[in-house]
C-alpha positions in Angstrom: 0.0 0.0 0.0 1.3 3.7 -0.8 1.5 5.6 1.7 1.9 9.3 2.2 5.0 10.9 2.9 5.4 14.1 6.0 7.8 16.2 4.1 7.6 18.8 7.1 9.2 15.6 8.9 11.9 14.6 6.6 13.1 18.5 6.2 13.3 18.7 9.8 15.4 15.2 10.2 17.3 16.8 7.6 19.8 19.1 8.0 20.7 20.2 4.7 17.2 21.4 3.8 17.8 24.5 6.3 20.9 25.5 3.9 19.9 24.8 0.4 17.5 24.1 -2.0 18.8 20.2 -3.2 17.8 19.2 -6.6 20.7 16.9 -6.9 20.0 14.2 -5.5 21.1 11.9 -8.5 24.3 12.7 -7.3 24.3 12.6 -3.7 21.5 12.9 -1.9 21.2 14.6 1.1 21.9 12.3 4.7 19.7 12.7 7.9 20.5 13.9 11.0 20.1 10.0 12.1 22.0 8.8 9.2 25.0 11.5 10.1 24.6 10.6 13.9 24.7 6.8 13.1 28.3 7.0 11.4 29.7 9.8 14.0 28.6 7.7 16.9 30.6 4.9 15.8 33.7 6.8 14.9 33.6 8.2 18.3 32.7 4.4 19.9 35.8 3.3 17.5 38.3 5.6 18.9 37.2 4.9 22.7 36.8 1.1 22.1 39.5 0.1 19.9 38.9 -1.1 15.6 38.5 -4.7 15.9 36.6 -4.4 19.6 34.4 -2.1 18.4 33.4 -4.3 15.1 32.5 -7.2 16.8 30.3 -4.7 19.3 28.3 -3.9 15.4 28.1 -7.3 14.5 24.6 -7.6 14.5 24.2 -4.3 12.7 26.1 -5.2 10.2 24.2 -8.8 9.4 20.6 -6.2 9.7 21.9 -4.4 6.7 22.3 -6.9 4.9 18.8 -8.1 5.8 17.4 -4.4 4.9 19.5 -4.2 1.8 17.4 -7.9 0.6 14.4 -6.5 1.4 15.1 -3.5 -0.3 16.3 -5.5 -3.6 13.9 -8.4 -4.0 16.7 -10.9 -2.6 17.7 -13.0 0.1 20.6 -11.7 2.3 23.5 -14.4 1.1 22.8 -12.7 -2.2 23.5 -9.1 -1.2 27.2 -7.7 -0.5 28.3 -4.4 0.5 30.9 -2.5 -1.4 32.5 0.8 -1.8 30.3 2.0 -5.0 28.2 1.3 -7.7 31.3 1.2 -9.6 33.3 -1.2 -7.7 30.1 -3.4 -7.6 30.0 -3.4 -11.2 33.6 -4.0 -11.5 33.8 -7.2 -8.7 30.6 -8.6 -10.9 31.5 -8.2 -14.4 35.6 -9.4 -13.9 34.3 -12.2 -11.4 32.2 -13.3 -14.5 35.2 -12.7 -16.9 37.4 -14.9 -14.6 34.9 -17.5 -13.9 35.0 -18.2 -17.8 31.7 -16.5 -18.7 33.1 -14.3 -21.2 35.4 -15.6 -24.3 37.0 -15.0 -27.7 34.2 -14.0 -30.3 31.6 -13.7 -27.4 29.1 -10.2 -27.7 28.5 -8.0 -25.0 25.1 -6.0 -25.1 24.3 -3.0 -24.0 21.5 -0.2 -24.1 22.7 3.2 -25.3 22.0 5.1 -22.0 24.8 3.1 -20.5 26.9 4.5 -17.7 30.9 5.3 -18.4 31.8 3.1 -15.7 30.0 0.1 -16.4 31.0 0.5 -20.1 34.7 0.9 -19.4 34.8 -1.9 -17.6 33.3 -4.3 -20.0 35.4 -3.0 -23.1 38.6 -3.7 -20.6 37.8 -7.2 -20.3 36.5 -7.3 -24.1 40.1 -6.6 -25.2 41.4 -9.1 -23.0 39.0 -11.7 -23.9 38.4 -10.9 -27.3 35.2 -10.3 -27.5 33.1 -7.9 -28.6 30.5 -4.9 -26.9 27.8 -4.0 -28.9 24.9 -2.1 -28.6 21.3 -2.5 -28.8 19.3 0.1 -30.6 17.1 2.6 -28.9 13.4 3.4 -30.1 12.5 6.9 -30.6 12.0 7.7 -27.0 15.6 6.8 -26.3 14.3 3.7 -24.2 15.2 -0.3 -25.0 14.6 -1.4 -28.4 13.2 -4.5 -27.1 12.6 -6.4 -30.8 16.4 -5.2 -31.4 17.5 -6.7 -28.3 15.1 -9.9 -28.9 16.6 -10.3 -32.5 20.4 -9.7 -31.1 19.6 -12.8 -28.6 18.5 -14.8 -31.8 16.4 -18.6 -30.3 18.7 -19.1 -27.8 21.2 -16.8 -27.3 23.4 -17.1 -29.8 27.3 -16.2 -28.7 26.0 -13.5 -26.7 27.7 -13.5 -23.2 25.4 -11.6 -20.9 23.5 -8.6 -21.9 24.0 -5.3 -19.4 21.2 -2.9 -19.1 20.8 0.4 -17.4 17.2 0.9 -14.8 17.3 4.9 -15.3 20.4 6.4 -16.8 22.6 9.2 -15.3 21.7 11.8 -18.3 18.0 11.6 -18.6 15.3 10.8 -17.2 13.1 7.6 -18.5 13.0 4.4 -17.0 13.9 1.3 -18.8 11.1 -1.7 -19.4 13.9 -3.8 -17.6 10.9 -6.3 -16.9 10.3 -6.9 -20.3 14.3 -7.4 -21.1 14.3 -9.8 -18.5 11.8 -11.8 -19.8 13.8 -12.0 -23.5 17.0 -12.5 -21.2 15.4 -15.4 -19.6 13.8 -17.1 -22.5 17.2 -17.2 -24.4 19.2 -18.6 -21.1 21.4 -15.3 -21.4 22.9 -13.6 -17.7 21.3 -10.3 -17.4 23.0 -7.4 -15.1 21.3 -4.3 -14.4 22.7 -1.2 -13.8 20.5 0.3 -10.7 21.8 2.9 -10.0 19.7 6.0 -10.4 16.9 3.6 -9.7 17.5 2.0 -6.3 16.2 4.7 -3.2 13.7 6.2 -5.6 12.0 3.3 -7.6 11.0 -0.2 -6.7 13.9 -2.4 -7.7 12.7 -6.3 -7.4 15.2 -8.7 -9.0 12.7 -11.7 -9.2 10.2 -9.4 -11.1 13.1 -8.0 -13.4 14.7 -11.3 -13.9 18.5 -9.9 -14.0 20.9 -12.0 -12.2 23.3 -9.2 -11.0 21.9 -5.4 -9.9 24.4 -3.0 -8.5 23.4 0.4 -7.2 25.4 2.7 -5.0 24.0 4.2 -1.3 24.8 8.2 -1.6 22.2 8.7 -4.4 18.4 8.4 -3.7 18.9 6.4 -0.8 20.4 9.1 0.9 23.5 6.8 2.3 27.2 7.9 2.6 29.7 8.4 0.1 32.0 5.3 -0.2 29.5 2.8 -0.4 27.2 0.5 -2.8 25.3 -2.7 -3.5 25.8 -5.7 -5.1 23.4 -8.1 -5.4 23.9 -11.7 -7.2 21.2 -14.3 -7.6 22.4 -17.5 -5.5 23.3 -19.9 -8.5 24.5 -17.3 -10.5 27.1 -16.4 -7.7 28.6 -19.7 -8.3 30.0 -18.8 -11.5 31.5 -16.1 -10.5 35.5 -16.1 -9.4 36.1 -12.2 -8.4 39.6 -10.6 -8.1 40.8 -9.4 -5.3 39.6 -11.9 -2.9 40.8 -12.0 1.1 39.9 -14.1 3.7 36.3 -12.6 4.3 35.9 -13.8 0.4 37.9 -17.3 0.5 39.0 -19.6 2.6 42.8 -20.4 2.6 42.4 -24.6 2.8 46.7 -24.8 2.2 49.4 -24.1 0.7 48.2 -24.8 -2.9 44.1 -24.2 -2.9 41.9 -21.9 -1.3 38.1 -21.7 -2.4 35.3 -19.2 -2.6 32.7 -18.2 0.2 29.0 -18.6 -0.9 26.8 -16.4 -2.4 27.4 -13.5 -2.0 30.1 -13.3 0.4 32.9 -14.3 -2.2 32.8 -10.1 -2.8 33.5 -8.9 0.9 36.2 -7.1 2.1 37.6 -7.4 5.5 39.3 -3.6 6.0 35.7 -1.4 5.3 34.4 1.9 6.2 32.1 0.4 9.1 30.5 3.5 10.3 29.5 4.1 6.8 28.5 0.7 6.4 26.2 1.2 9.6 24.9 5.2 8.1 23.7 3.0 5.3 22.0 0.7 7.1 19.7 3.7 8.8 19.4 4.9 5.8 17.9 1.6 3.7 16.0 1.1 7.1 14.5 4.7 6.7 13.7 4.4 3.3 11.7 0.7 4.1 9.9 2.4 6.4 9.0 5.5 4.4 7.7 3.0 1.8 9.5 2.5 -2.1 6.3 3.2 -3.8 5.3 6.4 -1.5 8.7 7.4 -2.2 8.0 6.6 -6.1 5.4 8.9 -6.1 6.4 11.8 -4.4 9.6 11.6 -6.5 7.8 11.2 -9.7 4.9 13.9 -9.0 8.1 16.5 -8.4 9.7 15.2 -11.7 7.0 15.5 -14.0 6.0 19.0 -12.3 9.8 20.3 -13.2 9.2 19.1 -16.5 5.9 20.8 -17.2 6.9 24.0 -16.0 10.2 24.4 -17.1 9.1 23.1 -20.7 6.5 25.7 -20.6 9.1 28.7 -20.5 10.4 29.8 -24.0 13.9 28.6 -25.2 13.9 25.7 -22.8 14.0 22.4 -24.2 13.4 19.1 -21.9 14.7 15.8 -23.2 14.4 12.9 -20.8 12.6 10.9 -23.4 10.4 7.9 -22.4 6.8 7.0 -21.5 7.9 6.2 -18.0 10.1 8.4 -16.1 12.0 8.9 -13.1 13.1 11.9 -11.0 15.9 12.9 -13.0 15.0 15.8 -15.4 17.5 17.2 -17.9 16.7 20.5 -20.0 18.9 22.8 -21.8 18.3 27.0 -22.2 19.0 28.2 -25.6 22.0 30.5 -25.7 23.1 29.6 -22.5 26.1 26.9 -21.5 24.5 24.6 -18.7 27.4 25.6 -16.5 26.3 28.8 -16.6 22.4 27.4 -15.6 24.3 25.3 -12.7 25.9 28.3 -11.3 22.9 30.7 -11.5 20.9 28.5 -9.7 23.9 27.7 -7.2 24.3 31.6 -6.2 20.2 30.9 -5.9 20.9 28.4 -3.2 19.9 25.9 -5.5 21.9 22.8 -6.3 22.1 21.2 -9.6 24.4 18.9 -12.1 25.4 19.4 -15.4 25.5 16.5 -17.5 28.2 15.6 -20.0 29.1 13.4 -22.7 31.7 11.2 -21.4 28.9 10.1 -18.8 27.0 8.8 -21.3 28.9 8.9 -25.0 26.5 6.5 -26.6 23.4 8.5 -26.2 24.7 11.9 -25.6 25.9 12.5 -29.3 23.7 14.7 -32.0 21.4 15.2 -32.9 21.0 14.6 -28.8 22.4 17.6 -26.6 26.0 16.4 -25.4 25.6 18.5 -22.1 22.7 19.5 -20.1 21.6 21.0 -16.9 20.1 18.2 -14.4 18.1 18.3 -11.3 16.8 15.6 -9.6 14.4 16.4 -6.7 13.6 13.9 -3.8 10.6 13.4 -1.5 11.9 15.9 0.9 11.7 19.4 -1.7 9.0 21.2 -2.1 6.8 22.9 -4.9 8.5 26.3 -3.7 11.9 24.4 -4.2 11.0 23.7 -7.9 9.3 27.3 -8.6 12.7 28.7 -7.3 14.9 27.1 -9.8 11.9 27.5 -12.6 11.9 31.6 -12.0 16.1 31.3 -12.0 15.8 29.8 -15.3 13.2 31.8 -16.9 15.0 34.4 -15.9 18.4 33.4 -17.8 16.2 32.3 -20.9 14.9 35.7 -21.1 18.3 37.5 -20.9 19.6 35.1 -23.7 16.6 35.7 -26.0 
């Protein structure tokens, strides 16, 4: 059930909302006063205590979070991990399926065209090494998943294809994928599927038994309003298995002798034994607050103040919107003719607004003409407000109206 959301509530548990107006929260949200209190509380317990004394104090924490991060992904806990960021989530999961043998000379790597640098990077690193190939699936006109493409790339069963990577909501606009539907093709031609969660996890419902992917990675200091230095990986049980990650300690393997060691289950083969606990513990309160609050009542909110930014900033002359899609998320990207979206970001920013500007190595697939290859981006969360929104609307009418 949805429910409904005190925003007078959430500003006040926040403190950032007395400082600024936040409309980026696609890069990093802002943290409650719990959230903040839960990692300086342990950092002070730490120093008093001692590391390792301290740790095992935590313990139970620790295993919670991992509970609350299941929950939170459609999983069970021995599929969920906790890592630095989305990034290094994506890296551990796509090189432990290159090393487990997953990925070989000839082999194709699919993609969607609203894929992140990162997660790009990293497969066309272990493409060259492997010799195989990345290529990308077509969009349809609303810049979403060509699904037929992607059906005809997987061929009856698959074909040579290796796995097939797709992005949830992407960094530089903002529709939402049909990553249901993808799942469902992924499935039927026995093809691992990784998603890319990003921008979705903290402000959309993110199930991977609905979805059908077998890896989803997201990162806590977006929408989930965790700290920096942390992220998610999630790894369906059997899937795990195949999966031989780098980098591996004793809290990912066990050391039987001198010649052999082997993996931990499930997830666990991706821990890390020397980790930012009190972050580790912000996020918990943070995925704990966000349960609590409700996914879909979060959804809403976040999409209501999305599609409001949209309306009225595409009704102002010389502002062009261009998130594309039929379903979209709270990320909102617009340009103002004859002015640079730096110089939009740093209007609003002497506003006391925050925003992002978007550029084309974020994105180089998609952001390429006839596409803008930088635009201004705002991103509101359940805790702004209409007035919020109207401020950054009047900044950029403004600005349009000086440049036309």
């Amino acid at each position: 059930m949805t429910g409904t959301i005190d925003v007078a509530a959430e500003r006040a548990a926040t403190p950032g909302c007395a400082t600024v107006a936040h409309l980026n929260n696609a890069g990093a949200g802002l943290p409650s006063a719990a959230t903040l209190g839960a990692e300086i509380d342990y950092l002070r317990f730490e120093a008093e205590r001692g590391g390792y004394e301290a740790a095992n104090q935590v313990a139970d924490r620790l295993a919670a979070l991992r509970s609350s991060a299941a929950r939170l992904l459609g999983a069970r806990p021995d599929e969920v991990a906790v890592a630095g960021s989305d990034t290094q989530a994506w890296t551990k999961v796509v090189w432990g399926y290159f090393l487990g043998g997953g990925i070989g000379r000839g082999q194709r790597l699919l993609v969607d065209r609203i894929t992140y640098d990162s997660h790009y990077l990293g497969l066309l690193q272990i493409a060259e090494l492997a010799g195989a190939s990345v290529e990308v699936v077509p969009s349809v006109a609303d810049g979403t998943v060509d699904l037929d493409a992607l059906a005809a790339l997987l061929g009856p069963v698959g074909g040579a294809v290796a796995l097939v990577a797709l992005t949830h909501v992407g960094t530089h606009r903002g529709l939402v994928n049909p990553v249901e539907d993808a799942g469902a093709l992924c499935r039927g031609a026995s093809v691992p599927y990784f998603l890319d969660a990003c921008q979705s996890v903290g402000q959309l419902p993110v199930d991977m038994g609905a979805i059908g992917c077998d890896v989803a990675t997201a990162t806590g200091r977006k929408w989930l309003r965790g700290p920096r230095g942390t992220g998610l990986i999630a790894v369906r049980s059997d899937f795990a298995e195949r999966l031989r990650p780098p980098g591996i300690g004793n809290s990912a393997a066990v050391w039987e002798d001198a010649g052999h060691y082997r993996y931990r289950a499930g997830a666990e083969r991706f821990a890390e034994f020397e980790v930012p606990l009190s972050a580790h513990l912000g996020l918990g309160v943070a995925i704990d607050h966000a349960l609590a609050l409700g996914i879909d009542a979060i959804a809403d909110r976040v999409g209501a103040l999305g599609e409001r930014l949209r309306t009225d900033l595409g009704a102002l002359p010389g502002v062009a919107v261009h998130d594309g899609g039929t379903r979209r998320s709270g990320i909102v990207t617009f340009t103002v003719d004859g002015v640079a979206p730096a110089g939009v970001s740093g209007a609003a920013s002497e506003a006391g607004i925050n925003v992002s500007v978007s550029d084309a190595p974020w994105a180089r697939l998609d952001m390429v003409a006839p596409n803008p290859t930088t635009k201004v981006r705002a991103s509101p969360h359940y805790y702004n407000t209409g007035d919020e929104l109207a401020r950054l609307v009047e900044v950029v009418e403004a600005l349009a109206s000086r440049a036309g």
